[in-house]
DSSP file (Angstrom, degrees, kcal/mol; ACC not computed):
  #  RESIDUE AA STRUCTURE BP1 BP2  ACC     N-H-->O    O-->H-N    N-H-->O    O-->H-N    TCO  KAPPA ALPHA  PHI   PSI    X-CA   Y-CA   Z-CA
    1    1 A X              0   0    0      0, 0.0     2,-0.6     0, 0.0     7,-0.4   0.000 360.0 360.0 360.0 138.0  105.4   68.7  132.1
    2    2 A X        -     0   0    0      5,-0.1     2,-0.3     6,-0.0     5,-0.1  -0.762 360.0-177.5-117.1 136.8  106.4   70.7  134.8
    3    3 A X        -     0   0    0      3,-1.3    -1,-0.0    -2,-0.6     0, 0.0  -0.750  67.4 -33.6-134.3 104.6  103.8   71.3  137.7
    4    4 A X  S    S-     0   0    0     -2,-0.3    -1,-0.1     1,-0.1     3,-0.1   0.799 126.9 -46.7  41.9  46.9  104.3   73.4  140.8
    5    5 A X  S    S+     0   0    0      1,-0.2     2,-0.8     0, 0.0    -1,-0.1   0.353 115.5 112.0  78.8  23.8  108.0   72.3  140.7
    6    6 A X        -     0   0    0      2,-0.0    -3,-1.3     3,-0.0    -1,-0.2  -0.844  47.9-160.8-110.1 121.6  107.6   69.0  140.2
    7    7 A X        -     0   0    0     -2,-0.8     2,-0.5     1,-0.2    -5,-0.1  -0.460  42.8 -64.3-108.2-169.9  108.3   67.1  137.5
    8    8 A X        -     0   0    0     -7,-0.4    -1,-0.2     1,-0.1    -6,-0.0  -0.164  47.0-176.4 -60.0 103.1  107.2   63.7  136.2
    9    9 A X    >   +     0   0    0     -2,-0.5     3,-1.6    -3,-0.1    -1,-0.1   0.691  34.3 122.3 -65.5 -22.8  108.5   61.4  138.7
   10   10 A X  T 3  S+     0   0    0      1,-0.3     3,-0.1     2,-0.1    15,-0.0  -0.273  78.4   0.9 -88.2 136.5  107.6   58.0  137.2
   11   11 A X  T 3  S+     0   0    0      1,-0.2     2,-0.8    -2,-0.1    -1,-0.3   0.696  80.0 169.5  45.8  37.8  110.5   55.6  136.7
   12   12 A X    <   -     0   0    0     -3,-1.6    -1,-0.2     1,-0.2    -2,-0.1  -0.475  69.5  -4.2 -98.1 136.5  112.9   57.3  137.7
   13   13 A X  S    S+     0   0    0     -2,-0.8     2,-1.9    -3,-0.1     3,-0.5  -0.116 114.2  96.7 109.3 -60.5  116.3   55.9  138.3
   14   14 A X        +     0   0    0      1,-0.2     3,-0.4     2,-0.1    -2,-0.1  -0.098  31.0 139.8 -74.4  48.8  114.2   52.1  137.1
   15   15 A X        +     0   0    0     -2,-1.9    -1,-0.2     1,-0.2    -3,-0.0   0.747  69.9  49.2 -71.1 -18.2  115.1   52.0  133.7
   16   16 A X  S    S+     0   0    0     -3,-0.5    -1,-0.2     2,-0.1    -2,-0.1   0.474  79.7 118.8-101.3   5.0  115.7   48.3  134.1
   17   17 A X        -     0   0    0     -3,-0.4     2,-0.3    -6,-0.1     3,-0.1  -0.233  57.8-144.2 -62.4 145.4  112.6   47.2  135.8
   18   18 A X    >   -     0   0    0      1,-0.1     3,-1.0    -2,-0.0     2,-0.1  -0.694  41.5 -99.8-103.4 173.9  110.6   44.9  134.0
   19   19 A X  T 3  S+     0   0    0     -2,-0.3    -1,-0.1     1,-0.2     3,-0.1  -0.333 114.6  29.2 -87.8 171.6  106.6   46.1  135.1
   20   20 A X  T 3  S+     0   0    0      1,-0.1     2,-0.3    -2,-0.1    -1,-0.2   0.836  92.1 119.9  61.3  12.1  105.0   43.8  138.0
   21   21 A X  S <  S-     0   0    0     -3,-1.0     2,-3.0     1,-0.1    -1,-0.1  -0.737  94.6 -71.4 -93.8 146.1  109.0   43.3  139.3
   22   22 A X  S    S+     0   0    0     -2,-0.3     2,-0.3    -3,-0.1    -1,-0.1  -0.155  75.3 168.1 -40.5  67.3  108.8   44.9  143.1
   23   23 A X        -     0   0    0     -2,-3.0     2,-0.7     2,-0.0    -3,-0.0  -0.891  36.0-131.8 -91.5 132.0  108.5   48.3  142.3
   24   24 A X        +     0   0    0     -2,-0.3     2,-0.6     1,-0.1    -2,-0.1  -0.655  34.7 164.6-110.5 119.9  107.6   50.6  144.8
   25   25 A X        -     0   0    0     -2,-0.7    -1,-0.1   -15,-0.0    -2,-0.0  -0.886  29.7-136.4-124.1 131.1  104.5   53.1  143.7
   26   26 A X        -     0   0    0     -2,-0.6     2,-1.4     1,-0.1    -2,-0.0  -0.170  18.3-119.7 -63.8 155.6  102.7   55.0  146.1
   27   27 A X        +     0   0    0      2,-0.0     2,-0.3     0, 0.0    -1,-0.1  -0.851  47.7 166.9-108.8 102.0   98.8   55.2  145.8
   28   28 A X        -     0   0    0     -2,-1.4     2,-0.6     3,-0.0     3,-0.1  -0.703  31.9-111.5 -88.6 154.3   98.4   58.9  145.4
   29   29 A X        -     0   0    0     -2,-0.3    -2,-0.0     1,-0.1     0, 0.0  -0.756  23.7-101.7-108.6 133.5   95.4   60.3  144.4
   30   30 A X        -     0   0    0     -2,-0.6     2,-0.5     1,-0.1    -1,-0.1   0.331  36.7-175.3 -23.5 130.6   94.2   62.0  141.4
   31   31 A X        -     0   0    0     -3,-0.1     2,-0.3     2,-0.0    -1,-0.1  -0.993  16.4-149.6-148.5-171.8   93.8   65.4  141.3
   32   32 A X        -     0   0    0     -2,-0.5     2,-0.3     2,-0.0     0, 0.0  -0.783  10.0-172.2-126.8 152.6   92.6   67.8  138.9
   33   33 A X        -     0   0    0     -2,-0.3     2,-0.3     2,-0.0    -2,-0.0  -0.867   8.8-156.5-162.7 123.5   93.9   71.4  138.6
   34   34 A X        -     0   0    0     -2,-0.3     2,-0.3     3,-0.0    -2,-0.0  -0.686   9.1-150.5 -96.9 161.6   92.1   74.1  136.2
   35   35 A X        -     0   0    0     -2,-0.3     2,-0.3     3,-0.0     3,-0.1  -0.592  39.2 -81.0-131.3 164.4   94.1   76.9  135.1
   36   36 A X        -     0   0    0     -2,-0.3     0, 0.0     1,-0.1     0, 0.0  -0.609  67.1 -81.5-101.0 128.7   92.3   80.3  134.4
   37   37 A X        -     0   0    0     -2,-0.3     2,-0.9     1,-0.1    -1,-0.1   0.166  30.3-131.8 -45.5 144.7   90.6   80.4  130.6
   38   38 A X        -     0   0    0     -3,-0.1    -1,-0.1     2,-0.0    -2,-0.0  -0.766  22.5-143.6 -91.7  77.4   92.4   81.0  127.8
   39   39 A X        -     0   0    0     -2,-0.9     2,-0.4     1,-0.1     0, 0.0  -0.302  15.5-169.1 -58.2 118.4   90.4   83.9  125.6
   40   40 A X        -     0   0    0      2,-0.0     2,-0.2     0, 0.0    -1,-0.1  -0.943   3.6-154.1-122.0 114.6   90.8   83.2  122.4
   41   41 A X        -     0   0    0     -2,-0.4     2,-0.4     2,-0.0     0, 0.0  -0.654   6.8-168.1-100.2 139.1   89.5   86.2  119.2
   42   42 A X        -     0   0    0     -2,-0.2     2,-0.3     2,-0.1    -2,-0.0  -0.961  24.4-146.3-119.6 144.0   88.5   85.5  115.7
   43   43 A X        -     0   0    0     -2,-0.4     2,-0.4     2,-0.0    -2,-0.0  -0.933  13.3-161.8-125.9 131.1   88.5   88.7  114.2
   44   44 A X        -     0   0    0     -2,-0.3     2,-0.3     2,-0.0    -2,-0.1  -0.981   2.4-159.1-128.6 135.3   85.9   89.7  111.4
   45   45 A X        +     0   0    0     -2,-0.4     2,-0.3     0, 0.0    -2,-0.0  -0.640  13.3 171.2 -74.9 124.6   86.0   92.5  108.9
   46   46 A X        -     0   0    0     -2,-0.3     2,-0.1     2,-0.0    -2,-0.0  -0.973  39.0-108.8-126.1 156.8   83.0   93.9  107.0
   47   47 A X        -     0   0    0     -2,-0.3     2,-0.5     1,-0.0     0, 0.0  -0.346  28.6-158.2 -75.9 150.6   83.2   97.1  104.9
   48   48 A X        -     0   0    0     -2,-0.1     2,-1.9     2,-0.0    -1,-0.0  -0.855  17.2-131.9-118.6 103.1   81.5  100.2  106.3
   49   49 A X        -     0   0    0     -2,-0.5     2,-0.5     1,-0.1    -2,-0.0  -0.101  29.6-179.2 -63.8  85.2   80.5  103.2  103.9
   50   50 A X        -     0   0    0     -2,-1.9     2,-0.3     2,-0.0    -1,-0.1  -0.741  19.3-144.3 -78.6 121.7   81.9  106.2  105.9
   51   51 A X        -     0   0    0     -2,-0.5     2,-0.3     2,-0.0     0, 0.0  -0.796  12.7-161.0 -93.9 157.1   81.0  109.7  103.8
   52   52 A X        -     0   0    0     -2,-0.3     2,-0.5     2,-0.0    -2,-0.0  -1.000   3.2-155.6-129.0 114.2   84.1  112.2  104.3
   53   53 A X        -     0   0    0     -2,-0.3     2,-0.4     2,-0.0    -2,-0.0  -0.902  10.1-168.3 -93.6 161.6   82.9  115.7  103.4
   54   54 A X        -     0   0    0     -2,-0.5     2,-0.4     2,-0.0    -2,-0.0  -0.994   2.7-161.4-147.5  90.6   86.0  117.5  102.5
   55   55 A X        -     0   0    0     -2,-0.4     2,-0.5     2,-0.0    -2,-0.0  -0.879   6.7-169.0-113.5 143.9   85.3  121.4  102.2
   56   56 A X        -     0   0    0     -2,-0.4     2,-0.4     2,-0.0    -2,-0.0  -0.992   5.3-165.8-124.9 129.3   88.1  123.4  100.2
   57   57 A X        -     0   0    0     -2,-0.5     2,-0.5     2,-0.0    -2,-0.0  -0.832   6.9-154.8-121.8 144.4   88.0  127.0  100.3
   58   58 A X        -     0   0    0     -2,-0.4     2,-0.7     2,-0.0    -2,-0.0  -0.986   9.0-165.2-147.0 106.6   90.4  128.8   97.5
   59   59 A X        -     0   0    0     -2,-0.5     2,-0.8     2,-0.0    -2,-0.0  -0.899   9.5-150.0-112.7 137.1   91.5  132.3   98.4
   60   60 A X        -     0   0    0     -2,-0.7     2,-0.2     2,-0.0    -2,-0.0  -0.683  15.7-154.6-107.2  77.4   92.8  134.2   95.8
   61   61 A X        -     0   0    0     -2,-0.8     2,-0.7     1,-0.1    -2,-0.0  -0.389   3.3-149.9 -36.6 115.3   95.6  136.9   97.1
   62   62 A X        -     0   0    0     -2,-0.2     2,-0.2     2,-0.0    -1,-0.1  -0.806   8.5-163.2 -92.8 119.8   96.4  140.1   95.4
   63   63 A X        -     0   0    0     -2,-0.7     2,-0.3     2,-0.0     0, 0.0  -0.947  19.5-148.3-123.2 152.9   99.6  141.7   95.4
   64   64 A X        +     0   0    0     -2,-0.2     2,-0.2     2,-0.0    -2,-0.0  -0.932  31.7 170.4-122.5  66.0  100.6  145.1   94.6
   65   65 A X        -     0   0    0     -2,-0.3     2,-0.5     1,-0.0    -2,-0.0  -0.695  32.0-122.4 -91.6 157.3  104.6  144.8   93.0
   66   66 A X        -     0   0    0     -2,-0.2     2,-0.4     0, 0.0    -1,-0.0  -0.725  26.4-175.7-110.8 150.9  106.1  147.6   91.5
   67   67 A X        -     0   0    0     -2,-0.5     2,-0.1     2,-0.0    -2,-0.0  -0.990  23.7-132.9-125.8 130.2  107.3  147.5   88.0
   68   68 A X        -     0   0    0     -2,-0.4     2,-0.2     2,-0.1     0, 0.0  -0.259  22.0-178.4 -84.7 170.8  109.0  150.6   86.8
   69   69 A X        -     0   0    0     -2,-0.1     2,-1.1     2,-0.0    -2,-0.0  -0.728  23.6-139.9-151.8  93.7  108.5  152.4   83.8
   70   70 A X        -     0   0    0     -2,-0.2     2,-0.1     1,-0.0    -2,-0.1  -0.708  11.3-156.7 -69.1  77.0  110.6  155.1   83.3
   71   71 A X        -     0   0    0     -2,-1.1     2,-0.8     1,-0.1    -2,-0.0  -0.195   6.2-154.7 -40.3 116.7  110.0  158.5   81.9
   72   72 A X        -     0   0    0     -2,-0.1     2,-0.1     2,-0.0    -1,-0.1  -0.776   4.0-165.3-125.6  99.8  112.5  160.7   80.4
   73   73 A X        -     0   0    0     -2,-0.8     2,-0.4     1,-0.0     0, 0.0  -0.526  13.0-159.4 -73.9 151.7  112.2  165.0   80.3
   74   74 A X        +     0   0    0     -2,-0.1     2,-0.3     2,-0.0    -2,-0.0  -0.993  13.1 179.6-136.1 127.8  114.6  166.7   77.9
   75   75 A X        -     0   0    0     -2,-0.4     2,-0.3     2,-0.0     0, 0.0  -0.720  10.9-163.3 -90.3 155.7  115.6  170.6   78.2
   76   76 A X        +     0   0    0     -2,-0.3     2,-0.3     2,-0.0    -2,-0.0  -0.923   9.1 174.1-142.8 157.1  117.7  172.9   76.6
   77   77 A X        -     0   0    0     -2,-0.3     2,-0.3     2,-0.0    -2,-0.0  -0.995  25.2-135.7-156.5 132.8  119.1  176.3   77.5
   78   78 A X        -     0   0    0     -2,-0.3     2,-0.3     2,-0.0    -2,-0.0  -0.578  20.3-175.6 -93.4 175.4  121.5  178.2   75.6
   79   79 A X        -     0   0    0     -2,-0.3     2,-0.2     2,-0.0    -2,-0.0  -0.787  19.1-134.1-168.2 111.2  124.2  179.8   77.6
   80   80 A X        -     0   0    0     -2,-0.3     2,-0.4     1,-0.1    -2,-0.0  -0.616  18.6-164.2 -85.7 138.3  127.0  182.4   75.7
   81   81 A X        -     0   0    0     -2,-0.2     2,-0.3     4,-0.0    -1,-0.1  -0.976   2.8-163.6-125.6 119.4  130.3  181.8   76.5
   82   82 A X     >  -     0   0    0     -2,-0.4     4,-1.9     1,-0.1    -2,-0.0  -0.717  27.6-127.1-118.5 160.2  132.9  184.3   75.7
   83   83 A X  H  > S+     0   0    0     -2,-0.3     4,-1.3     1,-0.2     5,-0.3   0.910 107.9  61.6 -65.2 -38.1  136.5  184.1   75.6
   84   84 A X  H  > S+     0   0    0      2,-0.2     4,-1.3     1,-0.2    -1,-0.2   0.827 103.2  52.4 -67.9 -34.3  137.2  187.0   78.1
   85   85 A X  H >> S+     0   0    0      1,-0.2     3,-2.6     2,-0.2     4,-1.4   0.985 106.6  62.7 -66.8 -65.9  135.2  184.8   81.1
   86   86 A X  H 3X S+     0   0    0     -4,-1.9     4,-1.9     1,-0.3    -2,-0.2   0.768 107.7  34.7 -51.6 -54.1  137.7  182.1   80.0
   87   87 A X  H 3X S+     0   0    0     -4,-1.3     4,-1.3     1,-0.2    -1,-0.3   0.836 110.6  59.9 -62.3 -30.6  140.9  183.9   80.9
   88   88 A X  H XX S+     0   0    0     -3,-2.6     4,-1.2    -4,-1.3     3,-0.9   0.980 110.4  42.5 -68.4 -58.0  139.7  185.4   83.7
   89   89 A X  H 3X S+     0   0    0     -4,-1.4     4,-1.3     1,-0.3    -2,-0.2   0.608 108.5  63.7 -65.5 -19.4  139.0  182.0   85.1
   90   90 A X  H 3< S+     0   0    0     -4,-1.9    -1,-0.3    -5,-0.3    -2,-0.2   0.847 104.1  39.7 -59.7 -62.7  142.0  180.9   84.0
   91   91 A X  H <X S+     0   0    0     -4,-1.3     4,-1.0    -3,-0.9     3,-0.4   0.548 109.9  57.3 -33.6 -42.5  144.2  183.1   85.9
   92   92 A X  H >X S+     0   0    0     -4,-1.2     2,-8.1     2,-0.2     3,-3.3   0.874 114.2  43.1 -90.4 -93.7  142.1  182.9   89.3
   93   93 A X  H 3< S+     0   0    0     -4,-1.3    -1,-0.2     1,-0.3    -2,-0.1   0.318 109.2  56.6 -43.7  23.1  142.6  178.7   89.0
   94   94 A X  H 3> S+     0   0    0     -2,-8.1     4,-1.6    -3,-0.4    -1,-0.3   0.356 111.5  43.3-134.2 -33.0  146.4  179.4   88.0
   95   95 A X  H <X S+     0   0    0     -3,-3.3     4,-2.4    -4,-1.0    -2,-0.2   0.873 115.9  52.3 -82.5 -37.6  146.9  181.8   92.0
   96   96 A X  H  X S+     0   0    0     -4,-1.1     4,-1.1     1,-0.2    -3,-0.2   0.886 104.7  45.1 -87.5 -21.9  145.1  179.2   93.6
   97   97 A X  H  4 S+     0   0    0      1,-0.2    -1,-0.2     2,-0.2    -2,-0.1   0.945 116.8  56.0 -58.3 -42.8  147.2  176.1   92.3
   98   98 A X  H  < S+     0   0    0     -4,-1.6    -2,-0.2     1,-0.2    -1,-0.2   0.854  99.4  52.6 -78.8 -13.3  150.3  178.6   93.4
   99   99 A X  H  <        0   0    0     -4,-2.4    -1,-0.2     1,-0.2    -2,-0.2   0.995 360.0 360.0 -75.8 -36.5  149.2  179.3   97.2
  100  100 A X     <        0   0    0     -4,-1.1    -1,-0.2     0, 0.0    -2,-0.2   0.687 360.0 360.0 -27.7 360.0  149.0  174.9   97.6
């Protein structure tokens, strides 16, 4: 055990001393040295009833998408057609091809 840099001195070197053979040990004197307490925790559980109120509020959203539907008008219109318009028109779109 090492203690303020010292370690255990005792026989050292006299591994072949028999005890009571001239060995030389100094009469030092005890001392005592406390070290600062060691806090030590045992930890114990018991259950605890905790209520959790929980409040859930539910919003309901409304949307406005548009979905078509489609509606269909029908006309009719007579309109006379004579041969004479047809040449005339004929003619006018037969000078205009030739000034191009």
């Amino acid at each position: 055990m090492k203690r303020n840099n010292y370690y255990n001195v005792g026989n050292v070197g006299n591994e072949n001393n028999v005890a009571g053979a001239n060995e030389f040990c100094p009469d030092c004197p005890t001392q005592t040295i406390y070290d600062p307490p060691i806090t030590q925790f045992e930890n114990y559980f018991h259950p605890q009833l905790v209520n959790v109120v929980q409040n859930i509020e539910t919003v309901k959203q409304h949307h406005c998408c548009p979905v078509y539907k489609h509606y269909y008008t029908h006309t009719e219109k007579n309109v006379m057609v004579s041969s004479v318009k047809r040449r005339k028109h004929a003619g006018a779109s037969a000078k205009k091809h030739s000034k191009k």
